[in-house]
C-alpha positions in Angstrom: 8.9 -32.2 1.8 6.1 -32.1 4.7 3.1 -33.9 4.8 1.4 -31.1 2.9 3.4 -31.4 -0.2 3.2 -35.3 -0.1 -0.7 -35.0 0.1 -0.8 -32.5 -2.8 1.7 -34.4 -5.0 0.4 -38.3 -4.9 -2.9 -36.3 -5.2 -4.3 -37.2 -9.0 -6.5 -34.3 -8.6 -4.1 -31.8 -7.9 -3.7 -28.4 -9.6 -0.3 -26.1 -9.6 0.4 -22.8 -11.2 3.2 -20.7 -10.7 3.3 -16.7 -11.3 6.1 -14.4 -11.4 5.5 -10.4 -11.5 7.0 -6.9 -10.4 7.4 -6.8 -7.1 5.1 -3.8 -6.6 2.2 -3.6 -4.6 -0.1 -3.0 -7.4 0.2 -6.6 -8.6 -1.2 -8.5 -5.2 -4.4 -8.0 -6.7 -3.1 -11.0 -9.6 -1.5 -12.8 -7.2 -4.9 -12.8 -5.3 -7.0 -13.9 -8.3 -4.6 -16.5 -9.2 -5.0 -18.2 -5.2 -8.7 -17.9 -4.8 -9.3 -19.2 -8.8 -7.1 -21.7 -7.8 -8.8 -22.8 -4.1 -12.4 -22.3 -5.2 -11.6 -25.1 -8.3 -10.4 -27.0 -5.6 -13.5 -26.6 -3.9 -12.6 -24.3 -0.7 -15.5 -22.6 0.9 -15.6 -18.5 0.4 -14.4 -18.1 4.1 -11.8 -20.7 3.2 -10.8 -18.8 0.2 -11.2 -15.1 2.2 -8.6 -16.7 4.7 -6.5 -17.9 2.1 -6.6 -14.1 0.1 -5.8 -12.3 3.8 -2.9 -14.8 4.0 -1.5 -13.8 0.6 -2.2 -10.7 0.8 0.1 -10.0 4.3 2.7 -12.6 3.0 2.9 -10.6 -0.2 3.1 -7.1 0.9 5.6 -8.2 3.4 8.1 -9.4 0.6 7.0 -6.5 -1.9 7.7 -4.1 0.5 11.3 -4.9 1.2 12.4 -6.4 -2.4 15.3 -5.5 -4.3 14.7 -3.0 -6.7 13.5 -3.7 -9.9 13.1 -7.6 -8.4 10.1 -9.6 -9.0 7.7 -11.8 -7.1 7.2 -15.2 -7.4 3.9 -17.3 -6.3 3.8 -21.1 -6.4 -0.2 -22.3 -5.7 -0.7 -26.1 -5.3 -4.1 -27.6 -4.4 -6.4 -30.5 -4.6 -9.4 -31.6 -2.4 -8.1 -31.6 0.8 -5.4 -28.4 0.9 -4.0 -25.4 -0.5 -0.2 -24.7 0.2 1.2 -21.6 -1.3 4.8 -20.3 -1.7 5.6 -16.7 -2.0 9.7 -15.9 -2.6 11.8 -12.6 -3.0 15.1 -11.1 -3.1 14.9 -8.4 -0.3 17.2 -5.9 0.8 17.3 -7.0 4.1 18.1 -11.0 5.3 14.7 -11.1 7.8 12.3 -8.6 6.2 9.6 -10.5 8.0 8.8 -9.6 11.7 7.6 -13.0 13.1 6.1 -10.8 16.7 4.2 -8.6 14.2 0.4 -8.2 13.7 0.9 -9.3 10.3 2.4 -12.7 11.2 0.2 -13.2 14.3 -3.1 -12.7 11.5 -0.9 -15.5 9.3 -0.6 -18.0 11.3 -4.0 -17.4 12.9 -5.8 -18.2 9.9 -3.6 -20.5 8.4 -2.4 -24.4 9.3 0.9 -24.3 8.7 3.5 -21.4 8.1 7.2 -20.8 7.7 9.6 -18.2 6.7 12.7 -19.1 4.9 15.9 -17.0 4.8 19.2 -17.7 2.7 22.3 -16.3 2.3 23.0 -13.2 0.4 22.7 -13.6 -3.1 25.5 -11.5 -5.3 23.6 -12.5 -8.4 20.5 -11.3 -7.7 22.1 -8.1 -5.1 20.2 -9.7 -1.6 18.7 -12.4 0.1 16.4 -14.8 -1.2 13.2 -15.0 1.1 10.1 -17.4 1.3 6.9 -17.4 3.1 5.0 -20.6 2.7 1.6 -21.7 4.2 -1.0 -23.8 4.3 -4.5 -24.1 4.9 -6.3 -27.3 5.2 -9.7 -27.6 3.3 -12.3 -28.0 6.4 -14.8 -30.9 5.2 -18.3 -30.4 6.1 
């Protein structure tokens, strides 16, 4: 656990919701409502939240785009007053689906405070590797 997820979990505040789709393109729009309901009750500016829907939105596409087929998405928000960490997760065909020198990831971690790729092992259960991108964004008090 980082010092994110200690500062959202001894929050009292804090709110968490997890979603699980298709992993098609067509659903980052939910997975977009979901974050920005979620950072906008947690009282994140609108260029916090348009940061935080960019983010999702790369992170998302990324997965969607090399996930097993017939796979889903899943999408872990967690926020109170003073961050927003999200966790996006996939089985993808490949074992690095994400190219860290991209554009993409360069526009991530621009606009983010903290973010990390995870890759495991192949997966024969689920037929491919089991990939998270996680990030942060630190709520900027005015």
């Amino acid at each position: 656990m980082d010092s994110s997820d200690r500062i959202i979990t001894d929050s009292t505040r804090a709110t968490s919701t997890r979603v699980r789709l298709d992993a098609d393109l067509s659903q980052v729009v939910m997975l977009r409502a979901v974050a920005e309901t979620v950072a906008l009750i947690a009282g994140f500016t609108v260029d916090e939240v348009a940061d935080i829907r960019v983010a999702l939105d790369e992170a998302a596409t990324c997965l969607i785009l090399d996930a097993v087929p017939e796979s889903e998405i899943h999408c872990e928000v967690s926020a109170d007053a003073f961050r927003i960490r999200i966790a996006v997760s996939a089985i993808c065909d490949s074992d690095h689906p994400i190219d860290t020198t991209g554009f993409g990831w360069h526009v991530m971690h621009s606009i983010t405070d903290h973010l990390a790729a995870e890759h495991a092992a192949y997966d024969h259960e689920q037929d491919g590797y089991p990939v998270t991108i996680t990030f942060t964004q630190v709520r900027r008090l005015h």
